[in-house]
VMD Tcl script that builds the backbone (N, CA, C; Angstrom):
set m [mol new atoms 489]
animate dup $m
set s [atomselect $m all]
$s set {name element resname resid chain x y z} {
  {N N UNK 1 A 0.819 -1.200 0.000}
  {CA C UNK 1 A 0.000 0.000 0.000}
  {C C UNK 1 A 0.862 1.263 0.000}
  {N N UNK 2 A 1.697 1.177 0.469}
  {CA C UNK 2 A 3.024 2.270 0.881}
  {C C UNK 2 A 3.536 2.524 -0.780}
  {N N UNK 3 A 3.633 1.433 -1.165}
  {CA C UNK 3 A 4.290 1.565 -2.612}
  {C C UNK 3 A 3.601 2.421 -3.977}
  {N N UNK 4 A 1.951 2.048 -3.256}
  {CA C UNK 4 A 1.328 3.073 -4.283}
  {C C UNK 4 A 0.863 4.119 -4.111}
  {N N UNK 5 A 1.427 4.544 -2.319}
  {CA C UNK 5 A 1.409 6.481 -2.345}
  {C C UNK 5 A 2.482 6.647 -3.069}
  {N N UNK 6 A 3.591 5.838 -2.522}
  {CA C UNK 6 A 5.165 6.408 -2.682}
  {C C UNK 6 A 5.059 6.617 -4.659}
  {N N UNK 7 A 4.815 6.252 -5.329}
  {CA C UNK 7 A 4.492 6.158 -7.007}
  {C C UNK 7 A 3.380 7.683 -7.108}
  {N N UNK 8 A 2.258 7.579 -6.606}
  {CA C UNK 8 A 1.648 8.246 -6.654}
  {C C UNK 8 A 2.579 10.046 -6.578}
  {N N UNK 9 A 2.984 9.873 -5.428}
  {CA C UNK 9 A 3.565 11.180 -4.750}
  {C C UNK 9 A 4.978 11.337 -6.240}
  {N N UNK 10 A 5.387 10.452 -6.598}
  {CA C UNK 10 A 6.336 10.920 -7.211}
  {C C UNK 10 A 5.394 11.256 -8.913}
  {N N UNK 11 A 4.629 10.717 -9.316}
  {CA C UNK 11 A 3.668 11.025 -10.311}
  {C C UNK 11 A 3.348 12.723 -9.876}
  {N N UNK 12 A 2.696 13.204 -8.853}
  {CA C UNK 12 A 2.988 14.437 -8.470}
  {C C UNK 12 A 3.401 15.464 -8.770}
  {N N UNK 13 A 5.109 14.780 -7.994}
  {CA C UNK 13 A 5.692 15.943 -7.953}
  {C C UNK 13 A 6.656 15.486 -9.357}
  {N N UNK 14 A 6.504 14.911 -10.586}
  {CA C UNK 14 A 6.754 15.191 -11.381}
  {C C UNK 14 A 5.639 16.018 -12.343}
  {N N UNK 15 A 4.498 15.576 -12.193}
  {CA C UNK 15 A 3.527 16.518 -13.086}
  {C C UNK 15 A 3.882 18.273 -12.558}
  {N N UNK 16 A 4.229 18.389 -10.933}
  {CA C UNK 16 A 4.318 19.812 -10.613}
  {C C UNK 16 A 6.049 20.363 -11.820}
  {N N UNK 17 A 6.825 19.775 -11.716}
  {CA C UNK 17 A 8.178 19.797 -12.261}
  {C C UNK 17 A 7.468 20.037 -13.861}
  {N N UNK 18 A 6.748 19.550 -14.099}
  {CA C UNK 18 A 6.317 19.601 -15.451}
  {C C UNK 18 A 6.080 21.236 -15.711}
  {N N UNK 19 A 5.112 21.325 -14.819}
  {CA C UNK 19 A 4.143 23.013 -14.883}
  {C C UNK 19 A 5.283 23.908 -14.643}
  {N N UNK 20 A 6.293 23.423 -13.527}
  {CA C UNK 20 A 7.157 24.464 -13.411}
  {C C UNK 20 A 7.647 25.066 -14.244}
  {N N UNK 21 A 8.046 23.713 -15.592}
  {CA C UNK 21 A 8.746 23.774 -16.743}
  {C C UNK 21 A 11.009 23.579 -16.044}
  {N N UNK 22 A 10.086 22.556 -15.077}
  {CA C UNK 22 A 11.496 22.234 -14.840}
  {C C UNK 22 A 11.996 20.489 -15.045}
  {N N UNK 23 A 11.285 19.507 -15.470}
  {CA C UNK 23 A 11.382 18.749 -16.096}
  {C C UNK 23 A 11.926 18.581 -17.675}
  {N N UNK 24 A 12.841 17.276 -17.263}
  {CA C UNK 24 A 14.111 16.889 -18.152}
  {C C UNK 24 A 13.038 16.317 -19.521}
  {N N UNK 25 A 13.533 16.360 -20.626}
  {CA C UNK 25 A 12.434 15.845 -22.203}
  {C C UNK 25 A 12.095 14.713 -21.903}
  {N N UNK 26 A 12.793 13.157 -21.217}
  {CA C UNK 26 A 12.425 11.970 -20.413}
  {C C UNK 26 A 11.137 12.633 -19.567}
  {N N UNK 27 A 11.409 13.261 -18.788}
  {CA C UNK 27 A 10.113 13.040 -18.033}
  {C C UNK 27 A 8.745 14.012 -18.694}
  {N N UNK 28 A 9.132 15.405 -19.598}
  {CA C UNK 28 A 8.157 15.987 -19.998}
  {C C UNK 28 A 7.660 14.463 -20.786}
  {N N UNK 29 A 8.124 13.602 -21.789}
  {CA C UNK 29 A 7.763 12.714 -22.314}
  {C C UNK 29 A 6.365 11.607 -21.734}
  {N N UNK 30 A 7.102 11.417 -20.437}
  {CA C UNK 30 A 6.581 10.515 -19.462}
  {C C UNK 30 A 5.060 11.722 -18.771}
  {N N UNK 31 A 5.172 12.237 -18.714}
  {CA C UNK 31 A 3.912 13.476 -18.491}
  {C C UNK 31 A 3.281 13.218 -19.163}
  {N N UNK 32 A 3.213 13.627 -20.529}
  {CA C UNK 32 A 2.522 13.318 -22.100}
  {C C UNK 32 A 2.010 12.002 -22.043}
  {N N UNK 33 A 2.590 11.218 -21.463}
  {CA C UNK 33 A 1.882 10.084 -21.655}
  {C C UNK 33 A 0.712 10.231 -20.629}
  {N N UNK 34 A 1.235 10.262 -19.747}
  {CA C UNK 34 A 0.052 9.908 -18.706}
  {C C UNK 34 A -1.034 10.449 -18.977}
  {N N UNK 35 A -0.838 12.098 -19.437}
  {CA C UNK 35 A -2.000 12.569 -19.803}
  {C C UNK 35 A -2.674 12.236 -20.448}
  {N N UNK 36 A -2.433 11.812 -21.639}
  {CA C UNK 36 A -2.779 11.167 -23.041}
  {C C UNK 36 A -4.159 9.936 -22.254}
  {N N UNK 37 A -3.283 9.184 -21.032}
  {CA C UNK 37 A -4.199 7.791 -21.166}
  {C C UNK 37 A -4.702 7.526 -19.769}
  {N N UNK 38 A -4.544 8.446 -18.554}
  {CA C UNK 38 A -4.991 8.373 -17.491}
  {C C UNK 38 A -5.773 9.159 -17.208}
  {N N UNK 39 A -7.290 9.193 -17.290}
  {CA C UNK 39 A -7.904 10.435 -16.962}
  {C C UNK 39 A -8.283 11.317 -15.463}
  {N N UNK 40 A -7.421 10.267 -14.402}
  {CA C UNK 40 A -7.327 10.639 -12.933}
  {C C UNK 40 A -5.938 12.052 -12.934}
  {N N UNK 41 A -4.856 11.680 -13.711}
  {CA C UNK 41 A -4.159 12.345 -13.875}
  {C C UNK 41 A -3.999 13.515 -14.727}
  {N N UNK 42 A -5.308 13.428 -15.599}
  {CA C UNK 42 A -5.321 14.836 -16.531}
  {C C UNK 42 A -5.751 15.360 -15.503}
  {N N UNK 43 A -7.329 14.957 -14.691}
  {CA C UNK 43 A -7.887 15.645 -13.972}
  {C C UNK 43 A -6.650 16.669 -13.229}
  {N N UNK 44 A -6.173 15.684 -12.412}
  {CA C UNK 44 A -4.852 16.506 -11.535}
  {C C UNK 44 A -4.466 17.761 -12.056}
  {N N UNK 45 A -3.966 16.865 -13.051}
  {CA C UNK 45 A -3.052 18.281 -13.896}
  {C C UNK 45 A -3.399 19.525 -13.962}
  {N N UNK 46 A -5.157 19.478 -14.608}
  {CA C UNK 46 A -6.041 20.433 -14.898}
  {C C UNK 46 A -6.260 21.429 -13.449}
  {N N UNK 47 A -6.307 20.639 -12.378}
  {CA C UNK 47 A -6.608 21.508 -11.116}
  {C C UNK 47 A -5.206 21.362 -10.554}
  {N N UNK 48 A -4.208 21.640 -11.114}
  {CA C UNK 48 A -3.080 22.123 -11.019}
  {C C UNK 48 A -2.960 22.982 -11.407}
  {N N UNK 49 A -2.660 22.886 -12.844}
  {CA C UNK 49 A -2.982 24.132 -13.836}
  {C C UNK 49 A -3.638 25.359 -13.553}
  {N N UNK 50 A -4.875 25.246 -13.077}
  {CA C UNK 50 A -5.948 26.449 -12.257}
  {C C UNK 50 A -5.506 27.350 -11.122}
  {N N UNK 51 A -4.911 26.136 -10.031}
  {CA C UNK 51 A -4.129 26.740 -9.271}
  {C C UNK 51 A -2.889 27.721 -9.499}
  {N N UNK 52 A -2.090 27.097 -10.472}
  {CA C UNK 52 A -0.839 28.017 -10.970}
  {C C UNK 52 A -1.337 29.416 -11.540}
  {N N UNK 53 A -2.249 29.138 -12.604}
  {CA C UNK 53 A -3.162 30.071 -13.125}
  {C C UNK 53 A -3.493 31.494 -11.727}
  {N N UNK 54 A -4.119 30.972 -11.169}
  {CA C UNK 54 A -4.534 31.807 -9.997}
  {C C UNK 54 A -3.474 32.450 -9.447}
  {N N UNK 55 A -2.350 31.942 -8.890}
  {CA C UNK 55 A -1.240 32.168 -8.011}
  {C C UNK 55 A -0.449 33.554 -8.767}
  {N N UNK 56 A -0.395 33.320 -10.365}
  {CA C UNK 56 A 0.110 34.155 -11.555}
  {C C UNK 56 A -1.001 35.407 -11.034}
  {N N UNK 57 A -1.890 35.017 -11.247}
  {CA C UNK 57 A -2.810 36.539 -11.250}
  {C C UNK 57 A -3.363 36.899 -10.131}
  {N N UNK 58 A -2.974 36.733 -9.230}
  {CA C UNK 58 A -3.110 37.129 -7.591}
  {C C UNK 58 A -2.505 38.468 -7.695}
  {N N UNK 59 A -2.739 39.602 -7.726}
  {CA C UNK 59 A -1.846 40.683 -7.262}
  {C C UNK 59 A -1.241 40.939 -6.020}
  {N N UNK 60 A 0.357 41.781 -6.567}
  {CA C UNK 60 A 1.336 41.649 -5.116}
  {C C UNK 60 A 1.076 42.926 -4.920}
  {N N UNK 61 A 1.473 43.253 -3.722}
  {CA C UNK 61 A 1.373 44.544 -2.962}
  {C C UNK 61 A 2.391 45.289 -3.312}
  {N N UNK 62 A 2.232 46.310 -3.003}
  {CA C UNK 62 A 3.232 47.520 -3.489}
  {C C UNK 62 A 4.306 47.436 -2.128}
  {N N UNK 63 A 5.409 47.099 -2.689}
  {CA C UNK 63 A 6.308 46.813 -1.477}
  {C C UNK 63 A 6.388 48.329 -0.640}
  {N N UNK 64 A 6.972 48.220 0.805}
  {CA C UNK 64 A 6.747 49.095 1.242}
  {C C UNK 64 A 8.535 49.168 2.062}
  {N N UNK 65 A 9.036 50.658 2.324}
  {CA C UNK 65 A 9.899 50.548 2.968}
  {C C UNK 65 A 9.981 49.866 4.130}
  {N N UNK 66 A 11.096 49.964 4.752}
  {CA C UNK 66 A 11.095 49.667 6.026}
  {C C UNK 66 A 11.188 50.367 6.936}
  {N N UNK 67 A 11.697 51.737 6.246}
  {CA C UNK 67 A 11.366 52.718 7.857}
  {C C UNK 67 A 9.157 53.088 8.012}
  {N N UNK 68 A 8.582 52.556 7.093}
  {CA C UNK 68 A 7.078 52.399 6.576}
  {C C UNK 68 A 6.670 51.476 7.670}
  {N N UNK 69 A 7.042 50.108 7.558}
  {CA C UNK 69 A 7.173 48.804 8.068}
  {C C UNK 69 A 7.103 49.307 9.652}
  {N N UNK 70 A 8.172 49.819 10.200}
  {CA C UNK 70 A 8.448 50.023 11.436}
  {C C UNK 70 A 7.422 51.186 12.048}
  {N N UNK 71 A 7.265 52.539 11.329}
  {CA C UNK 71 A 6.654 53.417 11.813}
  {C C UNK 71 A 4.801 52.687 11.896}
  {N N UNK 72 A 4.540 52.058 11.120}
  {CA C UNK 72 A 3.193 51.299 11.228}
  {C C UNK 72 A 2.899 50.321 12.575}
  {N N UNK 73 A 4.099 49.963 12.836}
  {CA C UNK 73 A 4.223 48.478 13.799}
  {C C UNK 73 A 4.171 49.376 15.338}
  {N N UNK 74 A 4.903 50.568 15.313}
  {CA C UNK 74 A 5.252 51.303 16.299}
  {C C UNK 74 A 3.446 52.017 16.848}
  {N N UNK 75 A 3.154 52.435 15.618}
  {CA C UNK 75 A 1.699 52.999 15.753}
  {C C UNK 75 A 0.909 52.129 16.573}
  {N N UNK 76 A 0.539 50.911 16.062}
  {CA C UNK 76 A -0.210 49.914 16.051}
  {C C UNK 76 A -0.037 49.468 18.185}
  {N N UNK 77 A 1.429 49.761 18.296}
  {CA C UNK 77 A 1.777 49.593 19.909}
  {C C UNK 77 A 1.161 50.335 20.882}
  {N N UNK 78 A 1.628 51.843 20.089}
  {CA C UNK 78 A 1.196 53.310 20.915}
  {C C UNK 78 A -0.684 52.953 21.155}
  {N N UNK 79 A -1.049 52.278 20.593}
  {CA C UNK 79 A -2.576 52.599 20.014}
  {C C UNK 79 A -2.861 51.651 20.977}
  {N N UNK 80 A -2.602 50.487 21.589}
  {CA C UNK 80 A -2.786 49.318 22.074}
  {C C UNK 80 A -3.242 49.907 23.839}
  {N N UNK 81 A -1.917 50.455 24.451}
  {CA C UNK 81 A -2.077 50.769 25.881}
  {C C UNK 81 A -3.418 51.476 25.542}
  {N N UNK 82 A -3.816 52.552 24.806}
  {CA C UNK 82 A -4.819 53.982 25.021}
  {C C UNK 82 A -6.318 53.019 25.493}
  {N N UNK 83 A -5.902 51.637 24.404}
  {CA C UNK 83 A -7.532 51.073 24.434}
  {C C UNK 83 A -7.506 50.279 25.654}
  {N N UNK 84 A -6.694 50.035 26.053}
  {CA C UNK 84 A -7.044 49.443 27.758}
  {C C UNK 84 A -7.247 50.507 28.470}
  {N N UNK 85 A -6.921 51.562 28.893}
  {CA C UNK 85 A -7.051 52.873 29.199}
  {C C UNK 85 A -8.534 52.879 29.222}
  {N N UNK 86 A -8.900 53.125 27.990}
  {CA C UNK 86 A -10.365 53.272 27.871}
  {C C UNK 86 A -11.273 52.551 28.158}
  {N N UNK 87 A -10.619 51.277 28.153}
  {CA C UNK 87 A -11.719 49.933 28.572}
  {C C UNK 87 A -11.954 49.579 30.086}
  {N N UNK 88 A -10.764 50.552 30.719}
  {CA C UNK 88 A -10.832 50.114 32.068}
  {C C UNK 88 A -11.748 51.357 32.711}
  {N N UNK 89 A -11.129 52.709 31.669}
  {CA C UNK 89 A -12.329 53.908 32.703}
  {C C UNK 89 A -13.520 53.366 32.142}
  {N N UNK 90 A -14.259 53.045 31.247}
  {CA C UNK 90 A -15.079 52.300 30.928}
  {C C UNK 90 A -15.993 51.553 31.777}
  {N N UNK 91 A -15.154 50.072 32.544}
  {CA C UNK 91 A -15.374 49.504 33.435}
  {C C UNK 91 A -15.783 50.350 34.674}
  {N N UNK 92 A -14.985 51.247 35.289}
  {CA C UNK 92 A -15.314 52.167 36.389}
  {C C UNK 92 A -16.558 52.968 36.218}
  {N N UNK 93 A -16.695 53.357 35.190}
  {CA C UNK 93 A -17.364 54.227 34.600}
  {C C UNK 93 A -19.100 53.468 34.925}
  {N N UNK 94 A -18.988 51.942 34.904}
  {CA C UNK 94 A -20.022 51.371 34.503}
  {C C UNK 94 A -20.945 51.108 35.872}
  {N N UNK 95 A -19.065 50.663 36.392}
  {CA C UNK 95 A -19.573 50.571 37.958}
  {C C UNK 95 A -20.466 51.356 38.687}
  {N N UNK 96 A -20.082 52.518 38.814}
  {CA C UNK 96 A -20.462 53.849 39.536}
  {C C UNK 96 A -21.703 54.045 39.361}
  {N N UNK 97 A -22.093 54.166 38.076}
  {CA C UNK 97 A -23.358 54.141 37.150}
  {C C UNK 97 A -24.632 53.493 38.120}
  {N N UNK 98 A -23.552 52.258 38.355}
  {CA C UNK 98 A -24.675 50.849 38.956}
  {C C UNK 98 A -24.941 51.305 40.295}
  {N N UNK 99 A -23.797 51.484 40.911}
  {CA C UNK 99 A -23.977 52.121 42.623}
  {C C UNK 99 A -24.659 52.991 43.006}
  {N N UNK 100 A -24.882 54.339 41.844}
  {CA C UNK 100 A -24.985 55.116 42.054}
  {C C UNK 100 A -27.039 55.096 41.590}
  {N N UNK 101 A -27.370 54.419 40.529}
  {CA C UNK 101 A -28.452 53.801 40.340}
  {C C UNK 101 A -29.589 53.020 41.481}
  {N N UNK 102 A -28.170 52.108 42.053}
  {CA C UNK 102 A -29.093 51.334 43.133}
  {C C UNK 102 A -29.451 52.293 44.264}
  {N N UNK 103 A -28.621 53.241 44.581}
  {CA C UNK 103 A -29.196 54.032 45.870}
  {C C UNK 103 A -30.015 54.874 45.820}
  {N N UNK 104 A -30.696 55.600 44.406}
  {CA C UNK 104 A -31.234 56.140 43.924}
  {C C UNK 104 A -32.693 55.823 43.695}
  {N N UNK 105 A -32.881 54.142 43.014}
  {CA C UNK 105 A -33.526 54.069 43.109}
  {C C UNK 105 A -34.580 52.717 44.044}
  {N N UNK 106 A -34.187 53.079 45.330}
  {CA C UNK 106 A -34.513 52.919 46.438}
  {C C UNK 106 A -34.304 51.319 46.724}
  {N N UNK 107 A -33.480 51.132 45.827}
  {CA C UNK 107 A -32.173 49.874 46.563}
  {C C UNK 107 A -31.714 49.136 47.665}
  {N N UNK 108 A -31.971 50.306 48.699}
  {CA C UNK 108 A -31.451 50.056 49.782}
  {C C UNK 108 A -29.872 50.322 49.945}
  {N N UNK 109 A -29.551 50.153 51.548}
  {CA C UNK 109 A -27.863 50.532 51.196}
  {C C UNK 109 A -27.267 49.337 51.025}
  {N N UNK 110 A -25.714 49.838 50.822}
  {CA C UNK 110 A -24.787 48.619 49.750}
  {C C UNK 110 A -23.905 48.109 50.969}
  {N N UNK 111 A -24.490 48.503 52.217}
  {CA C UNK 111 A -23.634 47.539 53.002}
  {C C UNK 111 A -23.873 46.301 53.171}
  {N N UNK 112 A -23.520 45.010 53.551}
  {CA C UNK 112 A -24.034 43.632 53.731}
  {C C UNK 112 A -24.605 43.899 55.102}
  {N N UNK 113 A -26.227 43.233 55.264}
  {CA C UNK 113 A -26.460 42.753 56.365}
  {C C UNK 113 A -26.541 41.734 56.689}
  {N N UNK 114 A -27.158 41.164 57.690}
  {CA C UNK 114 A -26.840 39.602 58.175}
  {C C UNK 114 A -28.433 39.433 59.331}
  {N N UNK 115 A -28.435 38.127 58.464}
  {CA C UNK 115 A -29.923 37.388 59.009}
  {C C UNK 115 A -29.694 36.586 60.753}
  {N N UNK 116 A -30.454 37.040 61.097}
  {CA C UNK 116 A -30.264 36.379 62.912}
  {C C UNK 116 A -31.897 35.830 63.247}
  {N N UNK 117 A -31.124 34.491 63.643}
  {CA C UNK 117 A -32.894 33.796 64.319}
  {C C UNK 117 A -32.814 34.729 65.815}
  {N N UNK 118 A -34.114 35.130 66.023}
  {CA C UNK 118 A -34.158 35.861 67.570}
  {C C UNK 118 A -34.489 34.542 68.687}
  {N N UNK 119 A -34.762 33.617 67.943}
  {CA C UNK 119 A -35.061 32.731 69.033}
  {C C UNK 119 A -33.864 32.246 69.549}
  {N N UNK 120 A -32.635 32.260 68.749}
  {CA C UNK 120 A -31.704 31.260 68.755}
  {C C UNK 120 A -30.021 32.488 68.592}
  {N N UNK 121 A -30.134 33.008 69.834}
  {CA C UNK 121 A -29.081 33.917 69.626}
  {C C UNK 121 A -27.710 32.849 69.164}
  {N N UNK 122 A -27.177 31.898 69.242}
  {CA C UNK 122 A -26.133 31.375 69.759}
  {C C UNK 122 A -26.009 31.003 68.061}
  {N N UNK 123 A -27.099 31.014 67.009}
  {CA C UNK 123 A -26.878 30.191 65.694}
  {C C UNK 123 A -26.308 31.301 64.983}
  {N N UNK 124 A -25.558 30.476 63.794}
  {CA C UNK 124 A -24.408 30.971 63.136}
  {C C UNK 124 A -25.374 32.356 62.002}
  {N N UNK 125 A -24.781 33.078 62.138}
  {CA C UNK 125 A -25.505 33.934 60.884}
  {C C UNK 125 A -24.935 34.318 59.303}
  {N N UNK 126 A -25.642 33.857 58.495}
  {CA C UNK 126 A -25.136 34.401 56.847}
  {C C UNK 126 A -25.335 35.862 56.727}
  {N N UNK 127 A -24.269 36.322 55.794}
  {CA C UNK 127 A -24.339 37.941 55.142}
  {C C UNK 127 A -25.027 37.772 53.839}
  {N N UNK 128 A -25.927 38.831 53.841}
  {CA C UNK 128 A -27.155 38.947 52.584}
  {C C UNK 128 A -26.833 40.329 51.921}
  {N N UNK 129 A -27.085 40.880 50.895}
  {CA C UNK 129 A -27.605 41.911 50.337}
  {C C UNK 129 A -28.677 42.038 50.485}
  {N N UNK 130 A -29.391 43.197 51.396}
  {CA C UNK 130 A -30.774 43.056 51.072}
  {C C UNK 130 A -31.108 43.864 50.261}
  {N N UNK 131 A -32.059 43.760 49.269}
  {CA C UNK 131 A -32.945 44.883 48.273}
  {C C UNK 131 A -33.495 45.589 49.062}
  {N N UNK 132 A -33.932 45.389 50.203}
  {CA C UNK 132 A -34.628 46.922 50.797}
  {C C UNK 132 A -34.368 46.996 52.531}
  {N N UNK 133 A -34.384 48.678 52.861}
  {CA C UNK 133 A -34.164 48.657 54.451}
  {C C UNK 133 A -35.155 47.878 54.918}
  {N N UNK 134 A -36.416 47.682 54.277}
  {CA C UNK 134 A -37.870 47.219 55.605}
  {C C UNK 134 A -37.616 46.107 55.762}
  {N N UNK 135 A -36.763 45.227 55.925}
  {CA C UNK 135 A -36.672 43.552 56.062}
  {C C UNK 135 A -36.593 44.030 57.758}
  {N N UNK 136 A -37.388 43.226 58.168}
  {CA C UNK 136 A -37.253 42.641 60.048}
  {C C UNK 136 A -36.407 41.401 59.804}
  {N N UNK 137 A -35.448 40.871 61.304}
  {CA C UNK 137 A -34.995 39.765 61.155}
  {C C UNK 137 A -36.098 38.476 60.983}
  {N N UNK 138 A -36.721 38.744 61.363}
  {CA C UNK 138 A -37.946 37.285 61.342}
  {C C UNK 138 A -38.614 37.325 59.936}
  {N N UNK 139 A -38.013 37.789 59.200}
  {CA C UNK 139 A -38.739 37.666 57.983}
  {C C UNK 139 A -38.070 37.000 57.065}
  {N N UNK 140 A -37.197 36.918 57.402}
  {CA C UNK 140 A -35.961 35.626 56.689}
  {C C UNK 140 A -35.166 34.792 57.758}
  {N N UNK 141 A -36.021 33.172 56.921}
  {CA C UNK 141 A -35.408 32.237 58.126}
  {C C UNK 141 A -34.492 31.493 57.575}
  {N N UNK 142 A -33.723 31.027 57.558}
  {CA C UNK 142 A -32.415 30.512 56.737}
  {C C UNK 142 A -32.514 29.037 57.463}
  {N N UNK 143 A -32.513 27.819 57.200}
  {CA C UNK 143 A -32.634 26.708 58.462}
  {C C UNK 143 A -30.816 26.351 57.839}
  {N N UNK 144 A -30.221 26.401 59.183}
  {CA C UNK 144 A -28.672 25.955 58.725}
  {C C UNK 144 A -28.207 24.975 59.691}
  {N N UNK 145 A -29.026 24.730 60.651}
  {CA C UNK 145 A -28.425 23.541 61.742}
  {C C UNK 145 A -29.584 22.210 61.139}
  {N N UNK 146 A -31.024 22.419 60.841}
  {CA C UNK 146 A -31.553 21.755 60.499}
  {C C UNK 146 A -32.472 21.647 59.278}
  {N N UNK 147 A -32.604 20.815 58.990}
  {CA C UNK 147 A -33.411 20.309 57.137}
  {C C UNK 147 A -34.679 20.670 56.949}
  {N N UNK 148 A -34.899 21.935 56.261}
  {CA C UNK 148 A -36.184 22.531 56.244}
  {C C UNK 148 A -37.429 21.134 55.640}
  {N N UNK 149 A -37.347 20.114 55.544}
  {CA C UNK 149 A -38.138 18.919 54.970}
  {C C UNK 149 A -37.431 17.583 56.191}
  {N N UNK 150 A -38.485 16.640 56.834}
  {CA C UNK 150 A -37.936 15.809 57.168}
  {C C UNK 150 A -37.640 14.934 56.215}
  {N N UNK 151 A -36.452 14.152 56.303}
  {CA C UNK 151 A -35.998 12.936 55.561}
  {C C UNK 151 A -36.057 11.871 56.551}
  {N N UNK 152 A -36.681 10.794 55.615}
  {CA C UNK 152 A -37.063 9.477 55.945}
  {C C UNK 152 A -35.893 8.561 56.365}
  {N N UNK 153 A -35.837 7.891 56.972}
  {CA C UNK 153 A -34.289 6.831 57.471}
  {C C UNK 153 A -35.053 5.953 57.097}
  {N N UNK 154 A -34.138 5.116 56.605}
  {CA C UNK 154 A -34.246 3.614 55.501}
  {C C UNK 154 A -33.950 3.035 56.820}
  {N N UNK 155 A -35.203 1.984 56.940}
  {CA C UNK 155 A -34.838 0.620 57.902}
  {C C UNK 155 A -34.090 -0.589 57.135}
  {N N UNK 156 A -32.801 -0.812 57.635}
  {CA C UNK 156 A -31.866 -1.942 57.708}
  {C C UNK 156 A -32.705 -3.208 58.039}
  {N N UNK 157 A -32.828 -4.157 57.060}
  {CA C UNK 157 A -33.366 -5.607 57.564}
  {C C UNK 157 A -32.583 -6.213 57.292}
  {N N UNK 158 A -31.799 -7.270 58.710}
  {CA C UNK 158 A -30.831 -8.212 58.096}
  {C C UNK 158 A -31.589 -9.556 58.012}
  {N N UNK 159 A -30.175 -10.297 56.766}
  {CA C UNK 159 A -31.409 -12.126 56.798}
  {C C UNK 159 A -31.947 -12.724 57.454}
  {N N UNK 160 A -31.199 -12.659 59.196}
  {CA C UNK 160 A -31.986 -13.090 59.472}
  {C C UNK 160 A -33.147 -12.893 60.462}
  {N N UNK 161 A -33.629 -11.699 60.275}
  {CA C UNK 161 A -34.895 -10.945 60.735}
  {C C UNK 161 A -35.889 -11.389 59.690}
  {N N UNK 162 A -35.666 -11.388 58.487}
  {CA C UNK 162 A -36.592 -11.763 57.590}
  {C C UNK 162 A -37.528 -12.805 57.828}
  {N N UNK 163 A -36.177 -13.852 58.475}
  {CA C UNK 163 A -37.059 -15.485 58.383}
  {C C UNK 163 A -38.080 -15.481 59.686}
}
mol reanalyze $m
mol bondsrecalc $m
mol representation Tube
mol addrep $m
């Protein structure tokens, strides 16, 4: 199987040697043939051909100096820091906006408060944001020592309880 890439690949890169017009009259010969009687290999050729075709009429750029080269590359740097600059007052910018929004419109303040059972001075308390001053503590009960739902305990039967 190896033997008929390795043939293949050199069929190839002699048809490319061909287009180059760097193939010896032996192998332009050996080209001619193939073309003549393999129609996998005209195909090739043909979308070879197209390709070269294309590559020819691709237009090149107007070369450019190098003090051009450099003063562009240099720009492109200077320009780089300004936009983080901007993206970060940006960010601040957005912030403030928000802070300054929530207290405004009756938000509540932006300090954290913290939920307390009154029954149960001694239990641990979580920090909340609340959306508004009117929260009483008893109006949020958090259950953190115990399971707001009872859960059922699975009775263990061994074999020989069964019998």
């Amino acid at each position: 199987m190896d033997d008929i890439k390795t043939i293949e690949f050199d069929r190839f890169e002699l048809l490319s040697a061909y287009l180059d017009e760097e193939a010896s009259a032996a192998e332009r010969k050996q080209v001619e043939a193939w073309l003549a009687t393999d129609p996998e290999f005209n195909q090739c050729y043909q979308q070879l051909l197209q390709l070269q075709r294309g590559f020819q009429a691709t237009p090149v750029p107007a070369s450019t100096s190098v003090e051009e080269t450099v003063e562009a590359v240099f720009a492109q740097v200077e320009r780089k820091p300004k936009l983080a600059l901007w993206a970060t007052v940006g960010a601040a910018a957005a912030v403030a906006v928000a802070a300054i929004s929530s207290i405004f419109s009756g938000g509540g303040s932006l300090v954290p408060q913290t939920a307390q059972n009154p029954d149960r001075p001694e239990s641990s308390t979580v920090a909340i944001n609340s959306p508004s001053d009117n929260l009483k503590p008893s109006d949020l009960l958090i259950a953190i020592e115990q399971s707001p739902v009872d859960i059922p305990v699975a009775i263990n039967v061994s074999d020989t309880d069964a019998r």
